[in-house]
LOZA-665483 format. One record per residue (C-alpha): x, y, z; residue number from 1; residue in one letter. Coordinates in Angstrom, 1 decimal. Each point is the difference from the previous one (the first is absolute). Example, Ala and Ser with C-alpha at 12.3 -4.5 7.8 and 13.67 -1.06 7.14 Angstrom:
BEGIN
((12.3,-4.5,7.8),1,'a')
((1.4,3.4,-0.7),2,'s')
***
This chain:
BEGIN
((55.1,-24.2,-7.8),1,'x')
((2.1,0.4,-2.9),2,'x')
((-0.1,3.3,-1.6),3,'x')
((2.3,1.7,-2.7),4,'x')
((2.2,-3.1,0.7),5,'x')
((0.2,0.9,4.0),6,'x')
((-0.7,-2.3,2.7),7,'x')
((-2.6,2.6,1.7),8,'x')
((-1.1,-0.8,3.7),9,'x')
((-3.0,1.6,1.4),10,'x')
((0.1,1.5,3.1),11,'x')
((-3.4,1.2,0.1),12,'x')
((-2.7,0.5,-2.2),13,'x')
((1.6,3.5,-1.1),14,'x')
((3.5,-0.3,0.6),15,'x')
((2.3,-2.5,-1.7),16,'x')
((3.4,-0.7,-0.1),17,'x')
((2.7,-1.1,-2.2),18,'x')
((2.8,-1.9,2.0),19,'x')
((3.4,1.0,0.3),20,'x')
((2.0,-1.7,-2.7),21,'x')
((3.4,-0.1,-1.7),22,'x')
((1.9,3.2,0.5),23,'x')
((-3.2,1.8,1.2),24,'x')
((0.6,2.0,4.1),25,'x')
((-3.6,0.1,0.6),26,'x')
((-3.2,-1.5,-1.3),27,'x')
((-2.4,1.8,-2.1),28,'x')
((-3.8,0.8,1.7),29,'x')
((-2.7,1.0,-2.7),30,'x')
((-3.1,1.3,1.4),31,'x')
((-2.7,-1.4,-2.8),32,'x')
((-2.7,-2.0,0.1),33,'x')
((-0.1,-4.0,-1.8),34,'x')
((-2.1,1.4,-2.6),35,'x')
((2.7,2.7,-1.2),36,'x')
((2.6,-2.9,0.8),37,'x')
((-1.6,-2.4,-2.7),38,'x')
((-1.2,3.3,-2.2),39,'x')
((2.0,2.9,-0.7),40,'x')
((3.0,-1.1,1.9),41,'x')
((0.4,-4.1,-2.1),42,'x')
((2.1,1.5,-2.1),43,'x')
((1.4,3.3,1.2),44,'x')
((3.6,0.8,0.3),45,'x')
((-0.8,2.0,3.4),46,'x')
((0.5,-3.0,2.1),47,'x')
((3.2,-0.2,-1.8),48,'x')
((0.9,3.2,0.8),49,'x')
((-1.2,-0.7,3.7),50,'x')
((2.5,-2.2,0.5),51,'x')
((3.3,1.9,-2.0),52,'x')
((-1.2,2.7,2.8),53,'x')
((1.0,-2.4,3.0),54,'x')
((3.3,-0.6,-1.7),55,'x')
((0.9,3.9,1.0),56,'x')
((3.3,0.0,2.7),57,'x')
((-1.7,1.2,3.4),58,'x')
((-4.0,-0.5,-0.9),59,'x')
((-2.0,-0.4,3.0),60,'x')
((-2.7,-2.7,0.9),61,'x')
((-1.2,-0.1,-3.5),62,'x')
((-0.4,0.9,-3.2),63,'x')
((-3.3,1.2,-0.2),64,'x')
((-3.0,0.5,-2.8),65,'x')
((-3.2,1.7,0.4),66,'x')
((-3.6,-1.7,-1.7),67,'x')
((0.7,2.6,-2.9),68,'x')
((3.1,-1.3,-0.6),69,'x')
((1.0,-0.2,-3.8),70,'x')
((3.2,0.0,-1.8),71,'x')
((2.7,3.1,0.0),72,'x')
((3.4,1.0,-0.6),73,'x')
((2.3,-2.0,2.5),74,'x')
((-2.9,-0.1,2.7),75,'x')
((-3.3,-0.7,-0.5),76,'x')
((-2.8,2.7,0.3),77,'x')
((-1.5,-0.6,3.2),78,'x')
((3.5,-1.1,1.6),79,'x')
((1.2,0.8,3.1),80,'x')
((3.3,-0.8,1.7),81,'x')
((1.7,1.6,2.8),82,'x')
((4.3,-0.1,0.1),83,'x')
((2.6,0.1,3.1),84,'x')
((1.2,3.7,-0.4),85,'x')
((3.4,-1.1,1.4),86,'x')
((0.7,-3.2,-2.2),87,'x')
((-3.0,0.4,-2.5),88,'x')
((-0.5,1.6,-3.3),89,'x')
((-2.1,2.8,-2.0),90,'x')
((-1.4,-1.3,-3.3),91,'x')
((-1.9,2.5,-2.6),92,'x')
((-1.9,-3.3,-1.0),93,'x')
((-1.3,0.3,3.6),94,'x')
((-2.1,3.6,-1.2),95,'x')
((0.0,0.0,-3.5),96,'x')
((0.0,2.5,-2.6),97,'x')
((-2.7,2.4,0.8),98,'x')
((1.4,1.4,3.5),99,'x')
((-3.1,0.8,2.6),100,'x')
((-2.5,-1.3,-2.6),101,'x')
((-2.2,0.4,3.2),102,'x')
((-3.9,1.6,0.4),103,'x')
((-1.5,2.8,1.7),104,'x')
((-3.7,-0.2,1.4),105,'x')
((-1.7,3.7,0.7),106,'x')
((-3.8,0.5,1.0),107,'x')
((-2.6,2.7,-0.2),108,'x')
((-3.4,0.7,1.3),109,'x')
((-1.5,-0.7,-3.2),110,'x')
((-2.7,-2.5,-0.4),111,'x')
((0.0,-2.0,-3.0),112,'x')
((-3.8,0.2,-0.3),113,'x')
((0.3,4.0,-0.6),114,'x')
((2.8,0.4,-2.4),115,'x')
((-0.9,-3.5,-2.1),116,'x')
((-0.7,2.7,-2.7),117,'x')
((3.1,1.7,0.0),118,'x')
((2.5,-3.1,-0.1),119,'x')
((0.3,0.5,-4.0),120,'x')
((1.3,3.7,0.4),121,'x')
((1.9,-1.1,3.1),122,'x')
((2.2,-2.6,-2.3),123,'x')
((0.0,2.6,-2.4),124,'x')
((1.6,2.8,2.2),125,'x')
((2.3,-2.6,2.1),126,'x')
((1.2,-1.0,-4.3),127,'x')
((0.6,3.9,-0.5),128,'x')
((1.9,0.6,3.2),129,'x')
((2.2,-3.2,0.6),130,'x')
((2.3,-0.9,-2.5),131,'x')
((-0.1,-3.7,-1.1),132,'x')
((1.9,-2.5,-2.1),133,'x')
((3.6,-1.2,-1.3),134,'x')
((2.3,3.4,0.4),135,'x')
((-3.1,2.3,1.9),136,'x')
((1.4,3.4,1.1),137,'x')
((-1.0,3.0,0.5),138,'x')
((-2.4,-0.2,3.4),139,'x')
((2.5,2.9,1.2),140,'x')
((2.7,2.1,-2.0),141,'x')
((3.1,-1.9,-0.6),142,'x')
((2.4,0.2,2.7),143,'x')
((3.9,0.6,0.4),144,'x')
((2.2,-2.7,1.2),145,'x')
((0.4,1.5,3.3),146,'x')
((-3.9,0.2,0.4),147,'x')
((-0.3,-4.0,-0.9),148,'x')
((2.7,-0.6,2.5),149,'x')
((-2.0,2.0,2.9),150,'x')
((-2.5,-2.4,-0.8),151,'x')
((2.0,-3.3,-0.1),152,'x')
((1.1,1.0,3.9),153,'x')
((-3.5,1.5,1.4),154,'x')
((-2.4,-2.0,-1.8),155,'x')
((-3.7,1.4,0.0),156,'x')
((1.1,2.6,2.7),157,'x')
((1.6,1.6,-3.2),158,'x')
((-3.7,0.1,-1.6),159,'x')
((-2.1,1.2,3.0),160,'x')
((3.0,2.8,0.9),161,'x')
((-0.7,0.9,-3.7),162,'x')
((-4.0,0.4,0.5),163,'x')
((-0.9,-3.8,-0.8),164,'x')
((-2.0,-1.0,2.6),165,'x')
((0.1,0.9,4.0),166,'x')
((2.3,-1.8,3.2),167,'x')
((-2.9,-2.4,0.6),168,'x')
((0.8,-1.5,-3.4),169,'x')
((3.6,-1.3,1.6),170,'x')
((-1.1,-1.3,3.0),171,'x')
((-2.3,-2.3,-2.0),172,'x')
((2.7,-1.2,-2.4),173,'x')
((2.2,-3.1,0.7),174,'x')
((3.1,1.0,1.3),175,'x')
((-1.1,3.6,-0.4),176,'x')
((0.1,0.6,-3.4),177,'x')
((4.4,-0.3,0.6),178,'x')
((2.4,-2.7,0.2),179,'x')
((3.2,1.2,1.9),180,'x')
((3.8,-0.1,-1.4),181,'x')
((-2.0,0.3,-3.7),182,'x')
((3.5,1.2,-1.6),183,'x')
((-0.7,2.1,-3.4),184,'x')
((3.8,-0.4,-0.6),185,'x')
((-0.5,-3.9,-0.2),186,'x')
((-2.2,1.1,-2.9),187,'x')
((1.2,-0.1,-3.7),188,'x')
((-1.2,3.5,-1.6),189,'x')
((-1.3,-2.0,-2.9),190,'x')
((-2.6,-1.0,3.0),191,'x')
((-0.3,3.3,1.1),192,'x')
((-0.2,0.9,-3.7),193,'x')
((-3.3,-2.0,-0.3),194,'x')
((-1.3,0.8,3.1),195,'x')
((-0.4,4.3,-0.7),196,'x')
((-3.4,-0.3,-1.9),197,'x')
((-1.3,-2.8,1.7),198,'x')
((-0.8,1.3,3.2),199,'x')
((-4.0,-0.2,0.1),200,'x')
((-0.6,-2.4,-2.5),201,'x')
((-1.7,-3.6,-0.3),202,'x')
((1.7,-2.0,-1.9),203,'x')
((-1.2,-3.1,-2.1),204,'x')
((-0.8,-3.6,0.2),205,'x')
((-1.5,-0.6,3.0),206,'x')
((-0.4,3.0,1.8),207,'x')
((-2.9,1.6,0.0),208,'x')
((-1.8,3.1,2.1),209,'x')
((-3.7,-1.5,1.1),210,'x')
((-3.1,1.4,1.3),211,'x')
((-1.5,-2.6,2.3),212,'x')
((-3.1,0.0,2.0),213,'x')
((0.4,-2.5,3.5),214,'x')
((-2.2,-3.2,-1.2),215,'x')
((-0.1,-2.2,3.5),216,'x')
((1.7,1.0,3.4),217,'x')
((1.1,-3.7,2.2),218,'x')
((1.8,2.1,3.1),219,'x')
((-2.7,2.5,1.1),220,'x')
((2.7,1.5,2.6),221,'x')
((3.2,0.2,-2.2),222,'x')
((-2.3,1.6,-3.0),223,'x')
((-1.2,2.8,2.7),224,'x')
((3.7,0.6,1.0),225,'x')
((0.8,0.2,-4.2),226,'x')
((-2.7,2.5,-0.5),227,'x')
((-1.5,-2.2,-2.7),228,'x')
((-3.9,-0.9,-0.4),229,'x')
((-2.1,-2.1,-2.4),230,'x')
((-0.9,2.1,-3.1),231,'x')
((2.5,2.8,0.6),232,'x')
((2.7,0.8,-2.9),233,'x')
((3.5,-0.4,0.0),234,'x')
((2.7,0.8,-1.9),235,'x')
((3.2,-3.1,-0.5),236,'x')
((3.4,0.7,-1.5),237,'x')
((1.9,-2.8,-1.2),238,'x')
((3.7,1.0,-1.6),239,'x')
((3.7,0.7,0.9),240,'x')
((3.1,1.3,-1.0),241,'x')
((-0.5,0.2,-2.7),242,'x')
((3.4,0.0,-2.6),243,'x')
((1.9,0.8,2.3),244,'x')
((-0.6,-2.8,2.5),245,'x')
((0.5,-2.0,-3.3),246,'x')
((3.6,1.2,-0.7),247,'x')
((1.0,-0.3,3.4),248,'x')
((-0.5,-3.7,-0.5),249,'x')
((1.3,-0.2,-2.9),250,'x')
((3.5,2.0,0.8),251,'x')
((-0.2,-2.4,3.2),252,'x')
((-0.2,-3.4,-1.7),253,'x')
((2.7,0.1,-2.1),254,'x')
((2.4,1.1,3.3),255,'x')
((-1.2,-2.6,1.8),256,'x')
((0.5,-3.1,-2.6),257,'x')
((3.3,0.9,0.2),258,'x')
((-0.2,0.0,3.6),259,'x')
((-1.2,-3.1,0.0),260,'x')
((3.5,-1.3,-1.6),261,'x')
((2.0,2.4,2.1),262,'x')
((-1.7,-1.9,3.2),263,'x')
((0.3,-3.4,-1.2),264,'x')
((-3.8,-1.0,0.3),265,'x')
((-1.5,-2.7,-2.2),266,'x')
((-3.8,0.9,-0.2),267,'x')
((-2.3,-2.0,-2.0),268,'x')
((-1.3,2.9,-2.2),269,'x')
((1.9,3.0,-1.2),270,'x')
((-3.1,2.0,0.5),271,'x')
((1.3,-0.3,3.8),272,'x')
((2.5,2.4,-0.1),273,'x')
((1.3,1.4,3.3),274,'x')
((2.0,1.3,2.5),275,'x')
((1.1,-0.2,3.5),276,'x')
((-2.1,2.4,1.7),277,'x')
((3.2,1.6,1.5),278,'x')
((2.1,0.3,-2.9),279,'x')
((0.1,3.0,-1.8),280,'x')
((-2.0,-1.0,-3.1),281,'x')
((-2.9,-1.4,2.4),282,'x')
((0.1,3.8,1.9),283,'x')
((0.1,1.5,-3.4),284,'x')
((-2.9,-2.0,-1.6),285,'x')
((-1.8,0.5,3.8),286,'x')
((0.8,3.8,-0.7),287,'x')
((-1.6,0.1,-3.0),288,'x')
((-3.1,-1.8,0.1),289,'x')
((-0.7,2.2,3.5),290,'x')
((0.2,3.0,-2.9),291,'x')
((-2.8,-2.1,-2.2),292,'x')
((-2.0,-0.5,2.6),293,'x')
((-0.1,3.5,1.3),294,'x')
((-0.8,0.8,-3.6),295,'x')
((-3.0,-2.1,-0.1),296,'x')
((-1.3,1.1,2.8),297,'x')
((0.3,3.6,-1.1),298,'x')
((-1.4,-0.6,-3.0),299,'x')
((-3.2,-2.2,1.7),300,'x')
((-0.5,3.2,2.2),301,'x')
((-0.3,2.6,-3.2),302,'x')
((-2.0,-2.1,-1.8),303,'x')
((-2.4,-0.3,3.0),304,'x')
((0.1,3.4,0.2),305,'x')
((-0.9,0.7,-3.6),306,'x')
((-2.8,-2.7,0.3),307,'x')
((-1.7,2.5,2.7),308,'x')
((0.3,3.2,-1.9),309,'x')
((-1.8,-2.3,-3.0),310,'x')
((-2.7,-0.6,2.6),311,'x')
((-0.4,3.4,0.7),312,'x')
((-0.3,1.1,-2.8),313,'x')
((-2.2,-2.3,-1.9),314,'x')
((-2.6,-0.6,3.3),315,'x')
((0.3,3.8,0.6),316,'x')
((0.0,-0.3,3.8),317,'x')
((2.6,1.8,2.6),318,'x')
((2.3,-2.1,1.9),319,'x')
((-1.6,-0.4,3.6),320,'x')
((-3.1,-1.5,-2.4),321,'x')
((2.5,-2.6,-1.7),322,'x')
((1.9,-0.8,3.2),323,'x')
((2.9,-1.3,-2.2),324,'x')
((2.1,-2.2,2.4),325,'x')
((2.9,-2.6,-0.5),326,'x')
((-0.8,-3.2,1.3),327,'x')
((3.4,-1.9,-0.2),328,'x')
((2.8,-0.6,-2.9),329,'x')
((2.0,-3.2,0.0),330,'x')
((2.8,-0.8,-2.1),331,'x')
((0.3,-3.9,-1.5),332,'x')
((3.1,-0.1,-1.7),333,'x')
((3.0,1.3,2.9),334,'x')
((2.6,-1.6,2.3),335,'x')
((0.3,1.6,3.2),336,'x')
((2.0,-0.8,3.4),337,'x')
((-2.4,-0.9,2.7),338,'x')
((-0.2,-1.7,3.5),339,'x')
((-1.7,-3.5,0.1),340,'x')
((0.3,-2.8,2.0),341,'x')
((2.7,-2.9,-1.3),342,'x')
((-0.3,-3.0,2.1),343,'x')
((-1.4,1.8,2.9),344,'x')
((2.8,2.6,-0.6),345,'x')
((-1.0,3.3,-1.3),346,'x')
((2.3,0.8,-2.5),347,'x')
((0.6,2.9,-3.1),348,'x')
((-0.4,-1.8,-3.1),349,'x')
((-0.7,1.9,-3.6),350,'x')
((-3.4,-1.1,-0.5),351,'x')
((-0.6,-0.3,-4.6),352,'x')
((-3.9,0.0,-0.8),353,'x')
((0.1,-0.4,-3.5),354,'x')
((-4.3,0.7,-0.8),355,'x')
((-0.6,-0.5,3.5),356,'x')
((-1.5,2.5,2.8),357,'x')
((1.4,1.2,3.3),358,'x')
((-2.8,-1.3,2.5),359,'x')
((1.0,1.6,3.4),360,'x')
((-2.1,-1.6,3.2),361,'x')
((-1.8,2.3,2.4),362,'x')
((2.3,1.9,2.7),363,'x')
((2.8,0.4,-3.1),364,'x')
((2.4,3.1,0.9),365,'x')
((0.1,0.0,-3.5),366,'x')
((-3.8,1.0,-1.4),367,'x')
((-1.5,3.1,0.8),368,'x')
((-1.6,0.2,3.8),369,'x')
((-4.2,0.5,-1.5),370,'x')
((1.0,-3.7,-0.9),371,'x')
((2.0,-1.5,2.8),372,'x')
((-3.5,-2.4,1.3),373,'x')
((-1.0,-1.5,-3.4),374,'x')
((3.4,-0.5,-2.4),375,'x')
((1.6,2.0,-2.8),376,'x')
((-2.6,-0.1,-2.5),377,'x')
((1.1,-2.4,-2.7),378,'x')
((-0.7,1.1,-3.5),379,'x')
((-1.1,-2.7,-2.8),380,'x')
((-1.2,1.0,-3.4),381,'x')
((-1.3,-2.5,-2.4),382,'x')
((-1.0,0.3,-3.6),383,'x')
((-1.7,3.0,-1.7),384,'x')
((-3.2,-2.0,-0.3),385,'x')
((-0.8,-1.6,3.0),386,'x')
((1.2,1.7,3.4),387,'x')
((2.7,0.4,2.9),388,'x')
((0.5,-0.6,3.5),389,'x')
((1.2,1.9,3.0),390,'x')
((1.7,-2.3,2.4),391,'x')
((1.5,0.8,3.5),392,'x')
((3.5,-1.2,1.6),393,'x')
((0.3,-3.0,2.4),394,'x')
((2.5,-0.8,3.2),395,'x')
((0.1,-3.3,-1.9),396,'x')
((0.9,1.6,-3.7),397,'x')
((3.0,0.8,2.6),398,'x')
((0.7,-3.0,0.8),399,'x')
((-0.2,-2.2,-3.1),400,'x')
((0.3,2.0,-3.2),401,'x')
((2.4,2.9,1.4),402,'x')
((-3.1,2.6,0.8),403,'x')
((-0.6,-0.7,-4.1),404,'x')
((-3.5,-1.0,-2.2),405,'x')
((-0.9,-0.2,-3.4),406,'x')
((-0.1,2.9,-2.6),407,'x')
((-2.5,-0.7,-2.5),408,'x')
((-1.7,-2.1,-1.6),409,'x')
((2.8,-1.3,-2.2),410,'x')
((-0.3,-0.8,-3.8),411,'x')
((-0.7,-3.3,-1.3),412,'x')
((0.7,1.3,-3.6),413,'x')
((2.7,1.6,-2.0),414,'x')
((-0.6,3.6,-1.6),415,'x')
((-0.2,-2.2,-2.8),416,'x')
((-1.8,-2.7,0.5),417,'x')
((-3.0,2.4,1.4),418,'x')
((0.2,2.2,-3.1),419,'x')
((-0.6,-3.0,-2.1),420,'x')
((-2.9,-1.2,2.0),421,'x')
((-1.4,3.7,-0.2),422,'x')
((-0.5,0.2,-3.8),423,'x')
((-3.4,0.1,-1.3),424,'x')
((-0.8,1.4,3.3),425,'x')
((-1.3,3.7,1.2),426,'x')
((1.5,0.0,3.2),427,'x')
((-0.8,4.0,0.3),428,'x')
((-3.8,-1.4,-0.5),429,'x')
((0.6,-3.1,2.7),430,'x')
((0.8,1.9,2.5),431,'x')
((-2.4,3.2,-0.7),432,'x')
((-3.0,-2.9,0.5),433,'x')
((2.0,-0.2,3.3),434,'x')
((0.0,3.4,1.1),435,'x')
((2.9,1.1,-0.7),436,'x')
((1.3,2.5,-2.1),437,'x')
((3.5,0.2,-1.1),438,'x')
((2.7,1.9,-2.1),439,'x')
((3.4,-1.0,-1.2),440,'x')
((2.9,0.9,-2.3),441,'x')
((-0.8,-3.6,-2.2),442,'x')
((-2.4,-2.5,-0.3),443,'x')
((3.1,-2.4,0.4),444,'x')
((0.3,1.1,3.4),445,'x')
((-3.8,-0.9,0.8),446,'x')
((0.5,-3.3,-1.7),447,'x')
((3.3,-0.7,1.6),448,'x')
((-2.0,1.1,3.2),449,'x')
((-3.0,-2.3,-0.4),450,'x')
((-1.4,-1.4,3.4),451,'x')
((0.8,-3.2,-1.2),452,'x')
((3.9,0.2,-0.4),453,'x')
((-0.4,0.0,3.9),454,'x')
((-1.0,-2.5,3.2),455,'x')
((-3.2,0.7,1.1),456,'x')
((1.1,2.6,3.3),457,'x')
((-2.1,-1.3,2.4),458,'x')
((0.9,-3.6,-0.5),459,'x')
((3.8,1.4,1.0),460,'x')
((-1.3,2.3,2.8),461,'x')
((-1.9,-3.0,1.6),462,'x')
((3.0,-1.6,0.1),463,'x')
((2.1,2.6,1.9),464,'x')
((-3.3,0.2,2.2),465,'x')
((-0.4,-3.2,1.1),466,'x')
((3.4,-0.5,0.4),467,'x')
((-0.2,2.7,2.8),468,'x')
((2.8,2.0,-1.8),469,'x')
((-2.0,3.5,-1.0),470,'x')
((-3.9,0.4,0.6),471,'x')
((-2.6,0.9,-2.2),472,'x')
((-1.5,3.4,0.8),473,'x')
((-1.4,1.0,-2.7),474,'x')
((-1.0,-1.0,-4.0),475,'x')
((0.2,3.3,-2.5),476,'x')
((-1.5,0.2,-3.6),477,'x')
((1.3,1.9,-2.9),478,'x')
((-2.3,2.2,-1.9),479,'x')
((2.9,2.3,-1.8),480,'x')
((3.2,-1.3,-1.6),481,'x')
((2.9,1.9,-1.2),482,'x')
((2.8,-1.7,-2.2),483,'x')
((2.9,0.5,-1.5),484,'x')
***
């Protein structure tokens, strides 16, 4: 099949594969569908992108794409690849701009059915509390340097040691809520700079704060081991690190072209730019994003923690009636060194998921022990109109994808291109018919939002499903939106 000028082999009805070619180390392997092959995906630059991936000095087994897969900066969204941390390389490209973008899932007792009334104030309250948009501050008072750089090394323990949740709340948060050898001094202070009000805060574009009630459950057993039930409210939290996670790229990417020259490599896109993983502008970069992330992850765990206070408050109930717990947060955009299995060799390799989601198997050292028989819950929102999944980890995500599944739903249309399909419309309206109520910072944020600048969720979920590489435990419905 010939797609976006590649020769595209199928190797089953879910997973296809562009061969190695000209200068490329490994193939490319897109997990997608024939339908999003001859839709979205005719004339998308992603596959492109695929295959400048698998040009990266020490990639292993493949260059690999998610169903949501769409086109980013160097990589595309919904890219994974994995590098030799001996003779490989660390690429920014590889986790993009926003740091940790990631999501946190938290549950209550609460049954949709009796609060249904209260889901306007609710969005109301959670608008009040959290602050949202381009440049949001102010969730807590602005903080010295040294404070910000506390939280670039200790990640959300810095925000429950400072009254922002409980212990639990780490154990339940992907690598703990902390990245080790996170080195503030790897950090410029215009970073830090942007970082002091942010702490807390949501952030624009995409990210979002959602109340959801659990639509369908698939997997009876890992649903009971989640806590989660059909009709009970839940609150997801989409955002990251906010700007400064974006600086930290930034600073990074203009060290690392010229690394690129300095280390003779001759990658097909600029956008590529890397390092060896061992020199000392790969274990700077390294340093640094471990700071973003830990920032993220802080700032996930206030926000979740200002999101129960709004509860509280507006349903007027004491905590043992809310039974406010965290579920799971998993990051999407990171690179991290990990153990997996090379050619029946289990080697360390720095593992890039660029929009794609750690998905850990059952038994994992590495996911909290309440989990250890049914996966590391895998967290999947779609679009602010129709709904989101919860998936659980595989032995064979392990073995095939680097323990990795998709993110999202992925976008089919520019920012752009969905707010000129929204004029004339009242999207507030559309999606109030639906159920759901919703507040943002602009109506251009709703219209950039619009279900239909996305894949339909499910169709991508089915695909990681049937593919065997996360399982589908449970399907979740928003009912109240926050946007920037």
């Amino acid at each position: 099949m010939l797609i976006s000028g590649y020769e595209i082999k199928k190797i089953t009805d879910y997973l296809w594969e562009i061969p190695r070619q000209g200068k490329m180390l490994v193939p490319g392997r897109i997990y997608t569908s024939k339908n999003m092959l001859e839709g979205t995906l005719q004339n998308d630059e992603a596959l492109k992108q695929v295959v400048n991936v698998a040009h990266l000095p020490g990639i292993q087994k493949y260059s690999l794409a998610m169903p949501d897969i769409h086109w980013g900066y160097g990589f595309p969204i919904g890219g994974v690849a994995a590098t030799d941390i001996n003779d490989g390389v660390i690429s920014p490209g590889g986790v993009g701009y926003d740091i940790n973008c990631g999501v946190r899932l938290a549950r209550t007792s609460l049954e949709y059915d009796k609060v249904k009334s209260k889901i306007d104030d609710l969005v109301k309250q959670f608008f009040r509390d959290v602050p949202t948009g381009v440049g949001a501050s102010g969730a807590i008072k602005k903080l010295p340097s040294k404070e910000i750089k506390n939280i670039l090394i200790n990640g959300s323990q810095w925000a429950v040691e400072h009254g922002f949740g409980d212990s639990n709340d780490i154990e339940y948060t992907e690598e703990k809520g902390k990245l080790i050898d996170a080195d503030p001094d790897a950090v410029s202070e215009r970073a830090i700079e942007r970082g002091q009000d942010q702490a807390g805060t949501l952030g624009s574009g995409n990210h979002f704060l959602e109340i959801d009630v659990v639509d369908e459950i698939y997997d009876e057993k890992a649903a009971e081991v989640f806590g989660i039930f059909k009709g009970q409210i839940l609150i997801l939290i989409h955002t990251g690190s906010r700007g400064l996670g974006y600086q930290v790229c930034d600073d990074y990417l203009k060290v690392l072209v010229k690394a690129e020259k300095k280390f003779n490599f001759n990658l097909p896109d600029k956008q590529l730019a890397c390092a060896p993983i061992k020199s000392k502008e790969g274990q700077d970069y390294l340093h640094a994003m471990r700071c973003a992330a830990n920032f993220a992850w802080n700032n996930r765990q206030i926000i979740m923690h200002l999101a129960k206070k709004s509860l509280l408050k507006t349903l007027n109930i004491s905590e043992s009636e809310l039974d406010f717990k965290l579920i799971y947060d998993v990051c999407h955009n990171i690179a991290k060194i990990e153990k997996h299995k090379i050619d029946e060799e289990e080697k360390k390799v720095c593992v890039h998921r660029k929009g794609a989601t750690r998905a850990f198997p059952p038994g994992s050292e590495f996911i909290p022990n309440r989990y250890k028989d049914v996966g590391q819950p895998v967290l999947v929102p779609g679009d602010m109109g129709r709904y989101s999944f919860i998936l659980s980890g595989t032995e064979k995500a392990m073995e095939k994808t680097f323990g990795s599944s998709c993110h999202g739903a992925g976008r089919v249309q520019s920012r752009t291109q969905a707010k000129k399909a929204a004029k004339g419309r009242d999207l507030i309206k559309e999606l109030h018919d639906k159920g759901i109520s919703i507040q943002a910072k602009g109506y251009g944020t709703i219209a950039e939002e619009m279900p239909h600048a996305y894949k339909d969720v499910f169709d991508v979920v089915d695909i990681m499903h049937n593919s065997g590489i996360s399982n589908k435990v449970a399907k979740i419905k928003p009912v109240g939106v926050i946007k920037g």
